[in-house]
C-alpha positions, -999 to 999 in steps of 0.1 A, spaced: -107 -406 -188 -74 -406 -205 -70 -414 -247 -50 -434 -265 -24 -426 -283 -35 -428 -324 -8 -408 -337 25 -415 -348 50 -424 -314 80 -400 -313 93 -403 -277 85 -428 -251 96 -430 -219 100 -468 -208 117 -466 -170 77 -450 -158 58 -481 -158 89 -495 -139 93 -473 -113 54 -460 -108 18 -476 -108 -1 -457 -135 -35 -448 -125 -50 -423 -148 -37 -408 -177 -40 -371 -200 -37 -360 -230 -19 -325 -231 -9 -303 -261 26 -290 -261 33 -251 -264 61 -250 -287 85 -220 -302 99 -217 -335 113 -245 -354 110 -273 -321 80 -289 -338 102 -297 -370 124 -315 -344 98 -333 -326 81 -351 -361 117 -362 -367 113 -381 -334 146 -354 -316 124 -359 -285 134 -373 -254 116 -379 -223 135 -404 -201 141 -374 -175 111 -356 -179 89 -346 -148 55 -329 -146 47 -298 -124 11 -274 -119 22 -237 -110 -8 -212 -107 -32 -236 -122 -8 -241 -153 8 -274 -159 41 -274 -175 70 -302 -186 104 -297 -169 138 -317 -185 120 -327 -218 150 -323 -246 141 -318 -280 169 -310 -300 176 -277 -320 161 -285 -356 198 -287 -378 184 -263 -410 171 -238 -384 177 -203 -381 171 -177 -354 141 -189 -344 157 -224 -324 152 -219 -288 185 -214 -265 176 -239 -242 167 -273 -255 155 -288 -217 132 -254 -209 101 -258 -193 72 -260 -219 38 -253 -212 10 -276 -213 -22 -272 -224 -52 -290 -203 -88 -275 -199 -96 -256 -164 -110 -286 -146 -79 -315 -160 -56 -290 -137 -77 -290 -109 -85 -326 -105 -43 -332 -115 -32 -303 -85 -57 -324 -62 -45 -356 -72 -7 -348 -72 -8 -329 -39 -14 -362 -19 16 -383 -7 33 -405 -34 20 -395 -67 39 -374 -93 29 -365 -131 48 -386 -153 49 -379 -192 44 -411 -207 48 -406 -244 50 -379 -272 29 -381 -302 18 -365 -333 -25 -361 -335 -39 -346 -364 -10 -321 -366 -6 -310 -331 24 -323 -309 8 -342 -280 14 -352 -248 3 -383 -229 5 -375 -191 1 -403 -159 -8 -404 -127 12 -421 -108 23 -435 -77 60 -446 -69 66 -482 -65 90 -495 -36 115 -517 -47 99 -546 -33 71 -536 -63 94 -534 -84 111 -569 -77 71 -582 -81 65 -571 -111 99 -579 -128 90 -620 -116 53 -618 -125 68 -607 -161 95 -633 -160 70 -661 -152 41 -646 -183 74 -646 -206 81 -684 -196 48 -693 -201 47 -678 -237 83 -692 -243 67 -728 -233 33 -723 -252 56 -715 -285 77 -746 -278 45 -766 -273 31 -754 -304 61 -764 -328 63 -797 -313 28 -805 -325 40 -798 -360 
């Protein structure tokens, strides 16, 4: 169901394919006050704290920074870590609340783009790992990066 990302990357956030299992993901628009989308296409966006949350069917990003845009004025929000609103259709909430109400999965924001004009978004599913998960996929990417590392040597032998 989810899209990928076409736009230009501003923020990604690396540690949640570590530390959860990414089922399904969103693509949400951002509700953003005064001069904060000036920040976000100069890539002031950080999500490496961020966390997802659904209150009275509205789904909103907690801990996401974007710095206060340096030529501003006024308009630059107090609070650079505030709670922004996302913007899903009626039915993405639902199926999200259902989803995130069962034991072990959270809304993780995954990355923040630009599409078309429009700060987006891109929200996962997913489940927390154990550390035992963790320790499995760190060898299973060891081993795929030895192989490649061997397949390159093997190639510049035959040279």
């Amino acid at each position: 169901m989810g899209k990928k990302s076409e736009g230009k990357l501003l923020a990604q956030n690396k540690k949640a394919s570590h530390d959860y299992f990414i089922e399904d993901t969103y693509e949400a628009g951002m509700v953003l006050s005064g001069t904060e989308i000036k920040s976000v296409r100069m890539s002031k966006a950080n999500i490496g704290d961020a966390f997802c949350t659904i209150r009275n069917g509205e789904a909103f990003v907690h801990n996401m920074h974007i710095s206060p845009f340096e030529q501003g004025n006024r308009s630059n929000p107090d609070d650079p870590t505030r709670a922004r609103k996302l913007l899903l259709k009626k039915d993405q909430i639902k199926k999200l609340y259902g989803t995130v109400k069962q034991q072990g999965y959270a809304l993780v924001p995954l990355k923040v783009y630009i599409r078309n004009g429009y700060a987006k978004l891109l929200l996962g599913v997913g489940r927390g790992k154990k550390q035992f998960d963790k320790r499995e996929t760190e060898a299973k990417r060891d081993a795929q990066r030895d192989i490649q590392r061997a397949l390159r040597e093997k190639q510049k032998v035959a040279r």
